[in-house]
NUPARO-283246 format. One record per residue (C-alpha): x, y, z. Coordinates in steps of 0.001 Angstrom, whole numbers, padded with zeros to 6 digits, always signed. Layout:
N
XYZ/...
% end
This chain:
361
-064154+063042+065601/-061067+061385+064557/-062423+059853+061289/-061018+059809+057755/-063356+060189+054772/-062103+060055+051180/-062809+063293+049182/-062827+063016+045245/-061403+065540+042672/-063015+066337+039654/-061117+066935+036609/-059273+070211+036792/-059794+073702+033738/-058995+076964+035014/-059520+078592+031775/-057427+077388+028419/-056011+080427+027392/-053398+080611+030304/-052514+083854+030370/-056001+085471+030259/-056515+085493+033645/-059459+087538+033461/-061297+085059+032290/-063405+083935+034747/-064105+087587+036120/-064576+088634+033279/-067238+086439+032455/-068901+086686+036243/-068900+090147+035546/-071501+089531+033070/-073644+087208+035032/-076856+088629+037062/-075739+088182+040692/-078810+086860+041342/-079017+084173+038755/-080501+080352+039995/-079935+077216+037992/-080907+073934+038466/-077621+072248+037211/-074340+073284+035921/-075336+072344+032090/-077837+075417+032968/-075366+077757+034196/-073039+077326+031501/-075999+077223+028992/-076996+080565+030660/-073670+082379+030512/-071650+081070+028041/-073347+079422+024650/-075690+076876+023862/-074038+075270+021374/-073867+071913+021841/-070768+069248+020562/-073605+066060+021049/-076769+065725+023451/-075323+065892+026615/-072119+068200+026352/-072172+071876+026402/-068965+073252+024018/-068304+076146+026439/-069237+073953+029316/-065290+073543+030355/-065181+077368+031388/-067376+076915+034088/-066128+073259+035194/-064790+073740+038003/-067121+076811+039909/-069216+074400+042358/-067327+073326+045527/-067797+070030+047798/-070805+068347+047556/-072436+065180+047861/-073016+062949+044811/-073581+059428+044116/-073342+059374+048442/-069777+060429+048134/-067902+063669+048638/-067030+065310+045739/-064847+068332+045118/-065514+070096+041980/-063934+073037+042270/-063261+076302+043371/-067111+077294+044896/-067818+080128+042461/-071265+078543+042706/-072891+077402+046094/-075735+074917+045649/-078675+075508+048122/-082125+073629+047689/-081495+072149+043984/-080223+075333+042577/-076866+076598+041918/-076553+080329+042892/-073595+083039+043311/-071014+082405+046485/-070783+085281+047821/-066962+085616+046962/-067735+085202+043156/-070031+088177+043159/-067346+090506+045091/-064327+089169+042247/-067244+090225+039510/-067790+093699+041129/-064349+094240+041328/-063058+093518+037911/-066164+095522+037130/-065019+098410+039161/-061727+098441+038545/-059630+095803+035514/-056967+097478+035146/-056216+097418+038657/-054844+094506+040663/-057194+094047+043348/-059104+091597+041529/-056180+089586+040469/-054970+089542+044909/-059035+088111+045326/-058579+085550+042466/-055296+084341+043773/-056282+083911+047377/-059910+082386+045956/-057753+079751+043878/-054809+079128+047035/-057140+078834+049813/-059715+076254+047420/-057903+074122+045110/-055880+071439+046535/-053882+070975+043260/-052860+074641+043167/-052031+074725+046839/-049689+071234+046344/-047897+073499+043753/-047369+076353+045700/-046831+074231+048605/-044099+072656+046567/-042417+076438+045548/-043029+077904+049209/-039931+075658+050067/-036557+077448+051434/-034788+078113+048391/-036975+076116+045933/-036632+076613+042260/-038681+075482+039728/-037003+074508+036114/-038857+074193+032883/-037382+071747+029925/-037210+074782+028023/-035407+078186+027835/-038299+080355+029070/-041486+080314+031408/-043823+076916+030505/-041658+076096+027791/-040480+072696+026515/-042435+068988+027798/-043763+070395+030876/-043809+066863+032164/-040039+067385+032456/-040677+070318+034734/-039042+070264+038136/-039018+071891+041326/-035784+071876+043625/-036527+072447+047199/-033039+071655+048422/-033012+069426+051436/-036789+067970+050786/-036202+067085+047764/-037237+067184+044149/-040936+067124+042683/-042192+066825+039229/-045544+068766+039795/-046823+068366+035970/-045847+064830+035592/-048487+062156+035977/-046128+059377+035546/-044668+057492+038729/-041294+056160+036386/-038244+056504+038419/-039726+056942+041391/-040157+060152+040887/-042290+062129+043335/-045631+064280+041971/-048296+066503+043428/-049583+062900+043552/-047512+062546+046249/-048076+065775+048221/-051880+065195+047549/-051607+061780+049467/-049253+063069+052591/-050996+066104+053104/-054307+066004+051654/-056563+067370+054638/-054431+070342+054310/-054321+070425+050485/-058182+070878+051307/-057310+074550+052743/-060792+076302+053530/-063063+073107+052524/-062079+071583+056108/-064822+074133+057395/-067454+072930+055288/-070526+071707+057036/-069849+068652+055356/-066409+067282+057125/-067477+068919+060497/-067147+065153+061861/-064016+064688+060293/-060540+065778+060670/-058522+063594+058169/-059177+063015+054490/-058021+060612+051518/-058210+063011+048297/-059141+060604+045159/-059735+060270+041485/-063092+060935+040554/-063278+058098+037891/-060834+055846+039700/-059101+055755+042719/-055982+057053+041839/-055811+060712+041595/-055303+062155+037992/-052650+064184+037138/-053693+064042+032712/-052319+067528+031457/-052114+069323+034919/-049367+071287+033627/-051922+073101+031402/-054194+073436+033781/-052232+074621+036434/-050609+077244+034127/-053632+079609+034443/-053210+080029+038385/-048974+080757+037965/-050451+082998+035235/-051752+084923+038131/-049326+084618+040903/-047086+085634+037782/-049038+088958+037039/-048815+089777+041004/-045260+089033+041280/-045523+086517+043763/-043770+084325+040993/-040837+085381+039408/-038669+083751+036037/-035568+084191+034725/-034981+082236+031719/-035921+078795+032761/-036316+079126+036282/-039016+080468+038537/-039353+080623+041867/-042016+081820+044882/-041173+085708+046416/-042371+085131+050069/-042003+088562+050590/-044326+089979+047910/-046099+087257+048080/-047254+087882+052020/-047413+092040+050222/-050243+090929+047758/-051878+087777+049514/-051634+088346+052871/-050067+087294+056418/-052776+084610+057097/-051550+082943+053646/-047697+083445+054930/-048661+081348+057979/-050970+078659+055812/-047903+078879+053444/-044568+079320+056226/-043756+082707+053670/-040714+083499+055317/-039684+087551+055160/-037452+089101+056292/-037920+090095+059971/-036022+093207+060484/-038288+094705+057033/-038001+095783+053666/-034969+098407+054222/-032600+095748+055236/-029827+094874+051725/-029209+091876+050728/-025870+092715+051159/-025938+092611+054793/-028652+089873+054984/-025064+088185+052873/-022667+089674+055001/-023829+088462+058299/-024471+085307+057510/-020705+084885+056001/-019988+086003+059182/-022273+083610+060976/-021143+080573+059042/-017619+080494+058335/-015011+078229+059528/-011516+079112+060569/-010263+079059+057400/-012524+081433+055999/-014980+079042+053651/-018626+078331+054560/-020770+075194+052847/-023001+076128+050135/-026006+074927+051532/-025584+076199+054739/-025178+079724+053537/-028786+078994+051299/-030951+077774+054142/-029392+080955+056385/-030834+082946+053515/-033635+081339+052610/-034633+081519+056631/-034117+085496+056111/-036788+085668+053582/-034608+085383+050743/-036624+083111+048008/-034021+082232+045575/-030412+083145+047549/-028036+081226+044511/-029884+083651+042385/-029128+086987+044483/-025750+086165+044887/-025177+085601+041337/-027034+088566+040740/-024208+090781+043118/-021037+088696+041643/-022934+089888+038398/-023026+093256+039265/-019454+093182+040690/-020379+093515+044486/-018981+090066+045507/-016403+087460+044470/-016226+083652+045336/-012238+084170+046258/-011928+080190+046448/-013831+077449+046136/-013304+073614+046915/-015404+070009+046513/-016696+069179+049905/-018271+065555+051152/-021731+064320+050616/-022815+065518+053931/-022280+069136+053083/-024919+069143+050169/-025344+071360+047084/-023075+073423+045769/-023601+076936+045371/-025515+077387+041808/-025501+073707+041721/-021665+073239+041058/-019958+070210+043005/-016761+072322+043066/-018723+075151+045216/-019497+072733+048084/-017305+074647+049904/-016649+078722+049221/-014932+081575+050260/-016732+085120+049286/-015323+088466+049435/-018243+091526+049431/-017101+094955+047468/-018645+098113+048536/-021359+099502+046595/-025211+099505+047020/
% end
């Protein structure tokens, strides 16, 4: 125990039509659960088409990329993907998870339940898509496309606020400017990044990792905006993620609702403690309360972590949402010093703010 081991990443394709998430159950659905092939080329022959673009490349081959999980090649560890397929003595079958997601959208596709098993399959497997969402869990963090709606405008321009840690551009693959990545979180974190891989038989002796490239060292990040569309595609559908124009941001509370509190912990989903019936309002109130000085103003930032502690994903966008609505007013505001952080909706004259709360709902 105590050893490090490097674990490669394949190339990551979800599916390329982002917002079909039923892709891949779809397509499972269809497969006989008890269906064996000796290689991947098989499997995809098998399932999807076998035309061919040259000898050795399948054209639908890309839909079924990423399905095996960690294995051994070329006497390295290699992840490949998800583990929609286990390989067992030479043959690809089944995991028994991928069967359960294909009886389900079977069952049931217009219901959700299939989109929860998805999710959790795709947060608890893919270290890419749990950087991301590692990256959004964040008190308070916002992500920003370059555009004016959801995954619009050079997504390599997307970033994600999270306040006091930072900022991360998770679709970049570009190190200009210093600028942090999922690169980044892949390399500090990346035996957690592995999420249920650690149990694998094959890192029992291990309890640290390196996550590579598969071709080179360095971990590629070539169009992971695209790719990692098709999973905030999903979270999207549940809820979990929510957008307003340009932003989005992570819902710990429905996202503990539709995942689960095992994913909370994994994730530190913070909701509120005292339960759903508990406004806003007074989450705001009390914390005004909590936080002021003597002469009435409280510091921005302060008053977001306090939220954001409370379960409150987004706070800058609840309040506006109340002064919207009429149910609060920021009675004065004032620049503050570099110590005392953002300013509230990310206006250096709202370092420092007095509110006033109107009765209503």
């Amino acid at each position: 125990m105590g050893t490090t081991v490097n674990v490669a990443l394949s190339k990551l394709i979800y599916w390329y039509d982002a917002p079909r998430i039923q892709t891949w159950p779809a397509l499972l659905a269809k497969v006989d659960p008890e269906i064996e092939c000796r290689t991947l080329m098989d499997f995809g022959r098998a399932v999807t088409s076998e035309r061919m673009t040259d000898q050795d490349h399948l054209a639908d081959h890309d839909y079924v990329r990423n399905f095996p999980g960690l294995e051994i090649r070329s006497n390295r560890l290699v992840l490949r993907g998800v583990g929609m397929l286990k390989h067992e003595e030479k043959s690809y079958r089944l995991s028994s998870f991928a069967k359960k997601l294909a009886d389900e959208y079977e069952a049931q596709p217009e219901e959700k339940e299939w989109a929860r098993l998805l999710a959790r399959i795709v947060l608890t497997r893919e270290p890419r898509t749990r950087a991301l969402i590692y990256c959004l869990s964040k008190p308070g963090a916002v992500m920003s496309f370059a555009g004016n709606s959801w995954f619009t405008g050079g997504l390599k321009k997307t970033c994600i606020d999270m306040g006091q840690a930072g900022k991360v551009y998770p679709f970049s693959d570009s190190k200009k400017e210093g600028r942090l990545t999922l690169q980044d979180i892949l390399l500090n974190k990346g035996w957690w990044c592995l999420g249920d891989w650690k149990n694998s038989f094959l890192l029992q002796q291990y309890d640290n990792c390196r996550i590579t490239g598969y071709k080179k060292e360095e971990i590629s990040l070539h169009r992971i905006g695209q790719a990692l569309r098709a999973p905030c595609e999903i979270f999207h559908y549940l809820g979990v993620l929510k957008n307003e124009n340009n932003e989005c941001y992570l819902d710990h509370e429905a996202a503990i609702d539709e995942l689960g509190e095992d994913l909370g912990r994994d994730f530190t989903w913070n909701a509120p403690s005292s339960g759903k019936n508990k406004s806003f309002k007074d989450l705001l109130q009390n914390s005004i309360e909590k936080l002021k000085n003597d002469t009435g103003f409280i510091v921005a930032s302060q008053l977001r972590t306090e939220l954001a502690s409370e379960g409150i994903a987004n706070p800058d966008q609840a309040i506006a949402e109340l002064e919207k609505d009429g149910y609060l007013e920021i009675e004065d505001e004032s620049f503050g010093q570099g110590r005392h952080g953002e300013g509230l909706y990310s206006d250096p004259r709202k370092q420092l703010i007095k509110i006033r709360i109107h009765g209503g709902k």
